[in-house]
C-alpha positions in Angstrom: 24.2 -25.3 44.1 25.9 -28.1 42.1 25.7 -31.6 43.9 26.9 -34.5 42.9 28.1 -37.6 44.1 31.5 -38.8 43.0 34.3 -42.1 43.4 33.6 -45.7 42.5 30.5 -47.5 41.8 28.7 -48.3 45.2 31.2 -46.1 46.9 30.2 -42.6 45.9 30.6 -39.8 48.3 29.3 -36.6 48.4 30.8 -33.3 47.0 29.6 -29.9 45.1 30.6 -28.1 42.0 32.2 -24.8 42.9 31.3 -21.8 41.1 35.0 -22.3 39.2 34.2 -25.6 38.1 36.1 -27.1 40.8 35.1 -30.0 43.0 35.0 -29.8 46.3 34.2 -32.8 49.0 31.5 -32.6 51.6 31.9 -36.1 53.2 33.0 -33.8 56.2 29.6 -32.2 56.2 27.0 -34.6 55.0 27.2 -38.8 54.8 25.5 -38.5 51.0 23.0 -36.6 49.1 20.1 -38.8 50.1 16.7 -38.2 50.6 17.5 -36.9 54.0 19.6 -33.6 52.5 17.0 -32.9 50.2 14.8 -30.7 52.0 14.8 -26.8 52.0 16.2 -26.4 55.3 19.2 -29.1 55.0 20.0 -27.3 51.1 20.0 -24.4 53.1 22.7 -25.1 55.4 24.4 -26.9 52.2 24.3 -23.1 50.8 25.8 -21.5 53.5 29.0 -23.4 53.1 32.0 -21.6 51.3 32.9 -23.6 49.2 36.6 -22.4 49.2 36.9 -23.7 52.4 36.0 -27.4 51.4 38.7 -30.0 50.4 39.5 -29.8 46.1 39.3 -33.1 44.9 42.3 -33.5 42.5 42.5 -35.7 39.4 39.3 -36.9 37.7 36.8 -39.0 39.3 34.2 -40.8 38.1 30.7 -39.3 38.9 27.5 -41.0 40.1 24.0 -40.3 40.1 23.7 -37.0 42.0 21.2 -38.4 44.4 21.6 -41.7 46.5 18.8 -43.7 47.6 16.5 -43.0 44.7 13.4 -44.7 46.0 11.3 -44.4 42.6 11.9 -43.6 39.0 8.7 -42.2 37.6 8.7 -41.0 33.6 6.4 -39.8 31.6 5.7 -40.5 27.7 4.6 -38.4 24.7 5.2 -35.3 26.6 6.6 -33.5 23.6 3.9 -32.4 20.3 7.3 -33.3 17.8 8.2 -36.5 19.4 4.6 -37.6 19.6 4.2 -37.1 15.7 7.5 -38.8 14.9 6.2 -41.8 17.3 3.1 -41.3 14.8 0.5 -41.8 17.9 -1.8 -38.5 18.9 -0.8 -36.0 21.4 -2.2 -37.3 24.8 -5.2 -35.8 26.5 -3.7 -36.4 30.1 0.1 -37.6 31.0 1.1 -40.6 30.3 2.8 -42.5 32.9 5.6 -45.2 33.5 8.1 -46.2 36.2 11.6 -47.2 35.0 13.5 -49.5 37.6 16.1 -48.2 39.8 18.1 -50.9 39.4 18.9 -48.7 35.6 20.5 -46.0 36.9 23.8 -44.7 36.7 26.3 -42.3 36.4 26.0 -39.7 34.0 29.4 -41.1 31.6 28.7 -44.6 32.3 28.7 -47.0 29.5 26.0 -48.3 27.8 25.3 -51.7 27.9 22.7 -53.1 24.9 20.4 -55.8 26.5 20.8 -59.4 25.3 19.6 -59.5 21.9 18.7 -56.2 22.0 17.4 -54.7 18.3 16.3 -51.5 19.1 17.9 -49.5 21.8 17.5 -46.2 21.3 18.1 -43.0 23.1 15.9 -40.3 24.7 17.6 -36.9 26.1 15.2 -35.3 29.3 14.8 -33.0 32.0 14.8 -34.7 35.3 13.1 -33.5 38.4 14.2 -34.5 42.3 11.6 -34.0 44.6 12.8 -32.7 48.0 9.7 -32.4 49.8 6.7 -35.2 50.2 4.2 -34.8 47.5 0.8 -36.0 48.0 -2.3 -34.6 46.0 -0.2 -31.6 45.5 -2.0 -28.0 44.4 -0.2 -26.8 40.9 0.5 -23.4 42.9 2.4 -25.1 45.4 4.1 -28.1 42.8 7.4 -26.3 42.7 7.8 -26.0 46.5 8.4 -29.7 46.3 11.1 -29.9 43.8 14.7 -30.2 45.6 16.3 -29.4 41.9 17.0 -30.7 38.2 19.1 -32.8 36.4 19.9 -34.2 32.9 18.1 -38.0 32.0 18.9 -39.8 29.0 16.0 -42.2 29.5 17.3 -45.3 27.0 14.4 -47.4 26.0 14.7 -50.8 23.9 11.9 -50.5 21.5 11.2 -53.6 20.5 10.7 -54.9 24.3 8.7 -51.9 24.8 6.6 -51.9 22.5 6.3 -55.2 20.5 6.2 -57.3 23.4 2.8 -56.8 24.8 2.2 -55.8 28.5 3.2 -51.8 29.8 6.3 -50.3 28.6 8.3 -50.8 31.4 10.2 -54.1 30.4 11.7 -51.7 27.8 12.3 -48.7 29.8 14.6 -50.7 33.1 17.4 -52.7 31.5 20.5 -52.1 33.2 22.3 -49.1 32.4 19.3 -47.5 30.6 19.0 -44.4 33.7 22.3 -42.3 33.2 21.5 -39.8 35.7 23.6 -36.6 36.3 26.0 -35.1 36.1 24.8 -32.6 38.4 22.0 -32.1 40.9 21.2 -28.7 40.3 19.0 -26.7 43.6 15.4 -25.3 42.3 16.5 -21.8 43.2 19.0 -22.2 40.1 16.5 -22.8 37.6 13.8 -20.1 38.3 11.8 -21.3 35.5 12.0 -25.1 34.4 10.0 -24.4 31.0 12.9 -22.3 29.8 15.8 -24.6 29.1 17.0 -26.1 25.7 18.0 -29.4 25.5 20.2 -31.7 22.9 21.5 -34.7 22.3 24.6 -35.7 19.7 24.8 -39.5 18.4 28.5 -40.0 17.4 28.8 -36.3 16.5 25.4 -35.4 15.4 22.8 -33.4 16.0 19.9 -35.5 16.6 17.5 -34.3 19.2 17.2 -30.5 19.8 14.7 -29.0 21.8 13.3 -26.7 24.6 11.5 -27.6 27.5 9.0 -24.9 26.5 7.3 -27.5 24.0 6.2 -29.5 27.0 2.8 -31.0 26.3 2.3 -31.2 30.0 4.5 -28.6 32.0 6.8 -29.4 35.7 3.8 -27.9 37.4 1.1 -29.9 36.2 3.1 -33.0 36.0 3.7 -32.6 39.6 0.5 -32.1 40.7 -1.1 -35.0 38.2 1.6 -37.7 39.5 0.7 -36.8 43.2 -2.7 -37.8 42.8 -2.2 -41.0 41.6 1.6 -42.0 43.4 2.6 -40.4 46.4 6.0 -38.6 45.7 8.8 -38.7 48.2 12.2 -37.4 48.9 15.1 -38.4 46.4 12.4 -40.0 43.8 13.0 -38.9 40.2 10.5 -37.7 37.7 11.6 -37.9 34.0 9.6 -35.2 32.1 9.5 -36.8 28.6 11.8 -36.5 25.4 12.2 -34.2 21.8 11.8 -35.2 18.4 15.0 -37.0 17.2 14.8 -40.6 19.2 16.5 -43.5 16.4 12.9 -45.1 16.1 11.6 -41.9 14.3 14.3 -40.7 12.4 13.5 -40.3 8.1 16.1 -39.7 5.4 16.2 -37.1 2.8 13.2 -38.0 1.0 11.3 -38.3 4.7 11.1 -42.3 4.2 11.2 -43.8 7.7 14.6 -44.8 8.4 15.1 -45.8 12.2 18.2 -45.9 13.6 19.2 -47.6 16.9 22.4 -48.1 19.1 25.3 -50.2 17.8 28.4 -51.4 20.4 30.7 -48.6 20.0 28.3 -45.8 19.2 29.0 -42.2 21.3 26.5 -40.3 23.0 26.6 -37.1 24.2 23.6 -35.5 25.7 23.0 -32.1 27.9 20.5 -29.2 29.4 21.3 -25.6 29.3 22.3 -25.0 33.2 22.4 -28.6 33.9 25.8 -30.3 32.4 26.1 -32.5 29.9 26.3 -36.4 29.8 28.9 -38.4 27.7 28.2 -42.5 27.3 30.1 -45.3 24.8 28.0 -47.7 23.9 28.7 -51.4 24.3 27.5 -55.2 24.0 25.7 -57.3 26.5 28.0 -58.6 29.3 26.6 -60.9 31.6 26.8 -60.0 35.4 
């Protein structure tokens, strides 16, 4: 299945994506796609709906994060050999963890916005993970028993508060709008293999990032199981598996000179997984709330 969550900011409800493309509402069956419809036995009874017999939504709407209530948003760095030698720092010998606040996410064609006197913004396209079931010290033979499903992550990062302002990387990683979550939350029995999906991302037209979650440093099963043991994992909490080469901080011109490149106000970004949707965002200044 195809969940999502669809209408106005802070007024989402819930609906799937038919096998036509069309989107159908299930505020009649469920109240949201929370935590609490996450579990194998309530995506179960979500799969024995026909969908032809759920209301079309007509016109288009505006779509949400696939999953409300997200209680944690866990990421991982360096996960990818390419993106580690662009970053020039060495592959890691065990994952490399961060949290990215939850106040940053969004819909999936949500602008943008550049923090204040943000420099270095800068892009990051990823394969998202939903857990569904309680994870707790979690054996790798039973990781993917926990997963409710995947999703596309563009996991923006300012650089420059990331990494040149002492501390964790965090401060970087949570700016408002930098979580574009979505479109879709697609079930685990969809994707029978999460190492087999190709992923890309397009900065105002081009190619920039173009990869393949086979290149994982550290696979969905062992991250899985290595997160448990250090950060219990529940229902509705997100786990961002890491990014490609092709971020702006490591990009080189012809002569391969480092020439990094970050977001401008009125830059396009378009951004998707095979199986998973895609992800469309304009870029713009710093607004104040």
């Amino acid at each position: 299945m195809k969940l999502v969550r669809h209408g106005p900011l802070g007024k989402e409800t819930p609906g799937l994506i038919d096998a036509d493309g069309v989107l159908r509402d299930l505020s009649a069956v469920v109240p949201d796609i929370s935590p609490a419809q996450l579990g194998d036995a309530a995506l179960a009874r979500l799969a024995r709906l026909k969908p032809a017999s759920l209301p079309a939504v007509r016109g288009k709407r505006r779509l949400g994060c696939p999953v409300g209530g997200v209680g944690k948003f866990i990421a991982i760095g360096l996960n990818y050999r390419d993106h580690a030698a662009e970053a020039g720092l060495p592959i890691p010998k065990e994952p490399i963890i961060f949290t990215k606040a939850i106040s940053c996410i969004q819909g999936p064609d949500d602008a943008v916005m550049l923090p204040k006197g943000s420099k270095k913004s800068d892009w990051e396209v990823e394969l998202g993970v939903v857990i569904g079931r309680t994870a707790h010290h979690v054996a790798r033979k039973d990781a993917l028993a926990h997963v409710a499903g995947y999703c596309v992550v563009n996991d923006l990062s300012e650089r420059a508060y990331q990494i040149e302002r002492g501390g964790t990387w965090d401060k970087g990683k949570g700016c408002d709008t930098f979580g574009p979550i979505g479109p879709w939350l697609v079930t685990r029995d969809e994707v029978p293999n999460p190492q087999r999906l190709g992923l890309w991302l397009d900065l105002n037209g081009q190619r920039l990032q173009a990869g393949n979650t086979r290149h994982m440093i550290f696979g969905v099963v062992r991250l899985l199981s290595y997160v448990s043991r250090f950060i219990t994992l529940h229902p509705g909490d997100v786990l961002a598996t890491g990014t490609p080469a092709g971020v702006g901080m490591g990009l080189r011109n012809a002569a391969g000179q480092p020439a990094p490149r970050f977001l401008r106000a009125g830059d396009e970004i378009s951004l998707g997984i095979d199986g998973l949707g895609q992800q469309q965002q304009c870029v713009v200044g710093y607004r104040a709330p």
